[in-house]
C-alpha positions in Angstrom: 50.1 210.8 151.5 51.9 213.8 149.7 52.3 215.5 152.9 53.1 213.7 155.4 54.7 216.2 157.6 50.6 217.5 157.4 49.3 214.0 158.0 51.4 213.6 161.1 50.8 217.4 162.4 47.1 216.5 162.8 47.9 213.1 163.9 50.0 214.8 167.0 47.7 217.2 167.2 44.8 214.4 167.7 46.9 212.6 169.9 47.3 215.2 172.5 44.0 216.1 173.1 42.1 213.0 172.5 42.3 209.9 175.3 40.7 207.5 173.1 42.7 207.9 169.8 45.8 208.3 172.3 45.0 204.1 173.1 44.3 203.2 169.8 47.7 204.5 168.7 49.7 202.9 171.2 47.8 199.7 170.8 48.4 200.2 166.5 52.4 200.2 167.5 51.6 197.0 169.3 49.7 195.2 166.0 53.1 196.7 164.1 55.4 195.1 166.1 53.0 192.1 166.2 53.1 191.6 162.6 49.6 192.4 161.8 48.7 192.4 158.2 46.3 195.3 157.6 48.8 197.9 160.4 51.8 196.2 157.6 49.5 197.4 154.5 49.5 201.2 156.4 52.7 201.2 157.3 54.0 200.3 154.3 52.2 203.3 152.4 54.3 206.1 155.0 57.3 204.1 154.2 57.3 204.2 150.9 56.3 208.1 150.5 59.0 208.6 153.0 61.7 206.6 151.2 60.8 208.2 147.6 61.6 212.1 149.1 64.6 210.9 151.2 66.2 209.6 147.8 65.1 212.7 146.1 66.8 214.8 148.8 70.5 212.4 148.9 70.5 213.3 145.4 70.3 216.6 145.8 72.9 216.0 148.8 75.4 213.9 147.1 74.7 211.7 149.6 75.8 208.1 148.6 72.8 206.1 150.8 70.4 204.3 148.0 67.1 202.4 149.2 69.1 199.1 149.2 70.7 201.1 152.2 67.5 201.6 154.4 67.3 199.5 157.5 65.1 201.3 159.3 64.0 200.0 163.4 61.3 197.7 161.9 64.1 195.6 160.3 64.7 194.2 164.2 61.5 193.3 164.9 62.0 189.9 164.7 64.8 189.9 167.4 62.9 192.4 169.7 61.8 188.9 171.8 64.6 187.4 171.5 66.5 190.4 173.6 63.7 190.7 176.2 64.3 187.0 176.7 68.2 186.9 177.0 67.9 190.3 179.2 66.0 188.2 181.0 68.1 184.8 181.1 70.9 187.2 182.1 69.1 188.8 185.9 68.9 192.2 184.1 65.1 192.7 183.4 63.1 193.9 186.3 59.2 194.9 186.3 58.6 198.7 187.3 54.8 199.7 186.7 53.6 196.9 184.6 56.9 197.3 181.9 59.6 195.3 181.7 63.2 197.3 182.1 67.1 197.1 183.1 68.2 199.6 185.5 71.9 199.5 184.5 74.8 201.1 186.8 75.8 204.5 187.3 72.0 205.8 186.6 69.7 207.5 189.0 66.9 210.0 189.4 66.9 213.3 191.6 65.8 211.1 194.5 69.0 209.0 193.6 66.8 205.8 193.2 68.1 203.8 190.0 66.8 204.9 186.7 65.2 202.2 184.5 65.7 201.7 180.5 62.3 200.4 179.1 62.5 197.5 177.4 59.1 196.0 177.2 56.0 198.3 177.2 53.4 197.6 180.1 50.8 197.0 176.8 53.3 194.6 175.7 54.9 197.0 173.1 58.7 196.8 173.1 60.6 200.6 173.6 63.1 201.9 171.7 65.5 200.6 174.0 65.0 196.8 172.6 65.0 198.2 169.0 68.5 199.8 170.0 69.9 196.7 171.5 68.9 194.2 169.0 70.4 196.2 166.2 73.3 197.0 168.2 73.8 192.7 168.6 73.0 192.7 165.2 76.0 195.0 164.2 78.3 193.6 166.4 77.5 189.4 165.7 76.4 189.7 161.8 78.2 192.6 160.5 81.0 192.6 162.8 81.0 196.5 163.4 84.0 197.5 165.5 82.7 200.9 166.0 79.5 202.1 166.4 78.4 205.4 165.8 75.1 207.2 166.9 74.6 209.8 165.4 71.6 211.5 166.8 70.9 214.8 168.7 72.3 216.2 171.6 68.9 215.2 173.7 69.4 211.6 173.4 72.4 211.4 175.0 71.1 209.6 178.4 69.0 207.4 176.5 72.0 205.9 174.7 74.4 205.6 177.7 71.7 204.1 179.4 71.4 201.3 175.9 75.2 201.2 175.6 75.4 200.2 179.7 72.6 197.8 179.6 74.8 196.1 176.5 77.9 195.8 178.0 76.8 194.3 181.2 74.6 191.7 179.2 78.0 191.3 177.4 77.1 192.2 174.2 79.2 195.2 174.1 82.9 194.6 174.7 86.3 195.8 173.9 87.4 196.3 171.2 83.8 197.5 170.0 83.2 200.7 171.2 79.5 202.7 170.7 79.9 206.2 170.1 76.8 209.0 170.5 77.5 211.5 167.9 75.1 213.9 169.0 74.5 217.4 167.2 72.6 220.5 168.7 70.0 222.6 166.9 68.9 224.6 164.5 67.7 227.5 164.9 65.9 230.6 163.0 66.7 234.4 163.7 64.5 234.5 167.0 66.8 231.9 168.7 64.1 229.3 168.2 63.9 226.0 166.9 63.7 226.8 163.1 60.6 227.1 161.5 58.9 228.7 158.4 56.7 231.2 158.1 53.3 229.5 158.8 54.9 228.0 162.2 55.6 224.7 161.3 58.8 222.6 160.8 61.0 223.8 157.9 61.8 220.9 155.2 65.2 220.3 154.0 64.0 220.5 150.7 62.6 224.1 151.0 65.9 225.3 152.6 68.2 223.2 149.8 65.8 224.9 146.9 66.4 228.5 148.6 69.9 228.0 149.0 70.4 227.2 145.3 68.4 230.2 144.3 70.2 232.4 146.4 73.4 231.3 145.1 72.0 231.6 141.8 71.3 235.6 142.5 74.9 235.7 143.5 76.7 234.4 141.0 74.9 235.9 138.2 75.7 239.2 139.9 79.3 238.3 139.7 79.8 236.7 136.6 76.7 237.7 134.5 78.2 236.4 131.2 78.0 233.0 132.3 76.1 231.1 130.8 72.2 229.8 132.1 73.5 225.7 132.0 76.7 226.7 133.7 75.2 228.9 136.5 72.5 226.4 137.1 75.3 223.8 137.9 77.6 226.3 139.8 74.5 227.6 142.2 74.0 223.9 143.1 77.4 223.4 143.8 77.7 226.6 145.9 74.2 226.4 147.6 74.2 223.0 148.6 78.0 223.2 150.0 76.9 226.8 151.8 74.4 224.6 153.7 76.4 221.8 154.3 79.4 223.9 155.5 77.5 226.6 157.6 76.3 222.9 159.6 79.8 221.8 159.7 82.0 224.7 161.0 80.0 225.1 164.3 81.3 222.6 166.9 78.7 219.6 166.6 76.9 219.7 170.1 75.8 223.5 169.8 73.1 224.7 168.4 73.6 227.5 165.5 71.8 230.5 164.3 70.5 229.4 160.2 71.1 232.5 158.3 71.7 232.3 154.0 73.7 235.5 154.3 76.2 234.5 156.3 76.4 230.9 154.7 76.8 232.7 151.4 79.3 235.4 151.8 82.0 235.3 149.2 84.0 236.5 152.8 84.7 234.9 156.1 84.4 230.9 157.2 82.4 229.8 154.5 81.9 227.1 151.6 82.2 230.2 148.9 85.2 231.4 150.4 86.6 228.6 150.1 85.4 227.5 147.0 86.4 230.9 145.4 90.0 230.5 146.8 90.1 227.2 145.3 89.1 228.5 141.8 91.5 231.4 142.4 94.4 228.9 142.6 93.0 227.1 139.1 93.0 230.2 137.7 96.3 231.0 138.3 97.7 227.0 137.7 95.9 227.2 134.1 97.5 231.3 132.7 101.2 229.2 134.0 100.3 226.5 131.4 102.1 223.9 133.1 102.5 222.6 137.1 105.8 221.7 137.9 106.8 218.4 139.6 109.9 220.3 141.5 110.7 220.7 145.1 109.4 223.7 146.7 111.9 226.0 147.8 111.0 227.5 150.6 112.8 231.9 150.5 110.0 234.0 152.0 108.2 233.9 155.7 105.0 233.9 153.6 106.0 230.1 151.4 107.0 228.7 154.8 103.6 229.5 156.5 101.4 227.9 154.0 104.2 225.0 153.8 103.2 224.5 157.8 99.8 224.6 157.0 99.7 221.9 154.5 102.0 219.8 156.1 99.1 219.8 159.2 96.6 218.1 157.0 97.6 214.6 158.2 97.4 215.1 161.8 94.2 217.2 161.5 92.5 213.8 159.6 93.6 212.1 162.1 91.8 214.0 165.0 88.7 214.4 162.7 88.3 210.6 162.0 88.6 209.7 166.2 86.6 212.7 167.4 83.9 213.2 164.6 84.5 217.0 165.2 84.7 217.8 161.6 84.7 222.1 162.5 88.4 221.1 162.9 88.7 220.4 159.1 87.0 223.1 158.6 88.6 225.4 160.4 92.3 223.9 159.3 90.5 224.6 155.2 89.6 228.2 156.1 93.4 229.0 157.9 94.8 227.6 154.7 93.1 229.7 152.5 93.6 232.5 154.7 97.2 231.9 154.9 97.5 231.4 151.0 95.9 234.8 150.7 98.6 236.5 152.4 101.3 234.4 150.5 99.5 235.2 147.8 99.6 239.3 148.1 103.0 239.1 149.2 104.8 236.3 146.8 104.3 237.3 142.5 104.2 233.6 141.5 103.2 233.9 137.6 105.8 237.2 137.7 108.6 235.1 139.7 112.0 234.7 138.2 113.0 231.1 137.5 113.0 228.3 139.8 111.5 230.5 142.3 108.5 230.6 139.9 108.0 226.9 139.8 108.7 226.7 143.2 105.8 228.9 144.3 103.4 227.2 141.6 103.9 223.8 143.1 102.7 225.7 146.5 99.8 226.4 144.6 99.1 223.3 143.0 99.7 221.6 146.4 97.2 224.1 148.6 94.2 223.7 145.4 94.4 220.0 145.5 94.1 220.1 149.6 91.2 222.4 149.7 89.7 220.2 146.9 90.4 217.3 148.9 89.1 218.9 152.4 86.0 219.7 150.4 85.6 216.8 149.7 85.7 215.1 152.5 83.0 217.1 153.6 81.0 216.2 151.0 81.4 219.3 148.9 82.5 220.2 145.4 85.7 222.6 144.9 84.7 224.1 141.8 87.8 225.0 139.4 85.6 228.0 138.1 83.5 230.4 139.9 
């Protein structure tokens, strides 16, 4: 059970060309969802290999989830009759080839005849359309969730209109819940295809998190080879696993993007290191003045009011992040900050300044380090104060 990306490859594989085992796994989801003990005992075994590399990889992430988190689809299996029954209570289940489905409103086929949402599986295995709706109830009537969000890719799209329609015409879902599909496109390698390593199968996350970190690793100790082995460790990690996160970030959620490590990487351009190294560059300058004023900032030079405008857009630019989930937005606002600090920068001596206007100008600073740090973080990524 080490590889289970191999077990299932030859599983698929199996599947596709062979009638017989096709039955028996279909009939296997139907013993799962049954409850049977010995389909439990095998399931069980994937699970756990599954849950022990997913907490390896948040880790790596600084993703917060820990396995008290997981609530994967089986945790609504003991509701999956319950919703075929009140579907049914409620005139919205209809039979259409042996399987039981809702064919809710404003869904049709080419020939324009309604489209149907299967709930119940002609074998008597329940789709992931009841899995959807029970934990959909179960977020709305236990956990109170006022809004739900999906987020899966870009191809599921109809699938979870069609779940979010059934739910609000069996009154489950009503204002003011609302059910959001955050969908996401692809990624992709250099041909334009799905991204894949060099043998042809799927790429793990772990592989491309490992090479990222190396990679950063080659790049810093080219800049700064005098650092030391501990601290470049850390700083590659920091700087490999915010290049990944970042590259996926910047491109607007629904399109599919071209992975490249070079372009992720660049100490230039919209990327985590750029923005990462501007942050440092601020530190750097806020630690030679010794001290950060608490002042006003006076505002004498076209360059100070530009990156005054810019920082005083972070509120608004949270604001439309939080509603749209389009977080290439922050992104974007980070990279014209540090853009625009840059030119302030070349054109305003701050450390060199005469008095008052000195302070002035490092409060700017101070001010435009803590809201990169703060933009980073909200992505999920570490502003480094050295690099």
């Amino acid at each position: 059970m080490a590889d289970l990306s191999g077990f299932y490859r030859a599983a698929r594989n199996k599947f596709d060309r062979d009638p017989e085992f096709q039955q028996r796994s279909r009939q296997r989801v139907v013993l799962l969802q049954g409850g049977d003990e010995e389909t439990l005992r095998l399931w069980q075994t994937f699970v756990d290999a599954s849950k022990k590399y997913f907490l390896t990889e948040y880790e790596k992430l600084g993703v917060r989830l820990t396995a008290a988190d997981f609530a994967g689809e089986s945790t609504y299996n003991h509701l999956l009759p319950e919703v075929v029954e009140d579907l049914d209570k409620l005139g919205l289940l209809r039979e259409s080839d042996g399987a039981q489905c809702t064919f809710p409103a404003g869904f049709s086929n080419r020939d324009g005849d309604p489209l149907p949402l299967i709930v119940r599986k002609s074998d008597g295995g329940y789709g992931y359309a009841a899995t959807d709706l029970a934990t959909l109830r179960h977020w709305i009537e236990q956990l109170h969730g006022s809004r739900l969000m999906y987020v899966v890719g870009t191809p599921q799209r109809l699938h979870f209109q069609m779940v979010h329609q059934t739910a609000r015409e069996a009154g489950w879902l009503a204002e003011p819940v609302r059910a959001e599909h955050i969908g996401f496109g692809s990624i992709l390698g250099p041909d334009g295809k799905m991204l894949r390593s060099r043998e042809g199968t799927s790429t793990k996350l772990a592989d491309l998190l490992d090479e990222a970190i190396s990679r950063a690793g080659a790049v810093i100790a080219e800049k700064d080879p005098e650092l030391s082995a501990a601290d470049r460790r850390a700083l590659a990690n920091v700087v490999g696993i915010g290049a990944v996160k970042y590259a996926d970030l910047c491109i607007e959620r629904t399109n599919d993007y071209v992975f490249d490590y070079d372009r992720m990487l660049a100490l230039d351009g919209n990327s985590a290191p750029y923005l990462q190294f501007a942050h440092a560059r601020i530190c750097s300058i806020l630690r030679k003045a010794d001290t950060v004023p608490a002042g006003p900032v006076l505002i004498t030079e076209p360059a100070e009011r530009k990156v005054a405008l810019e920082l005083l857009a972070l509120p608004g630019i949270l604001e439309e992040v939080a509603e749209s989930a389009h977080f290439h937005k922050l992104t974007g606002y980070l990279f014209g900050l540090a853009t625009t600090f840059t030119g302030f920068y070349e054109k305003c001596p701050v450390l060199r300044a005469e008095p008052g206007i000195r302070e002035s100008r490092l409060a700017l600073c101070d001010l435009t380090a803590r809201t990169l740090a703060l933009g980073l973080d909200l992505l999920g990524i570490g502003a480094p104060e050295r690099m």
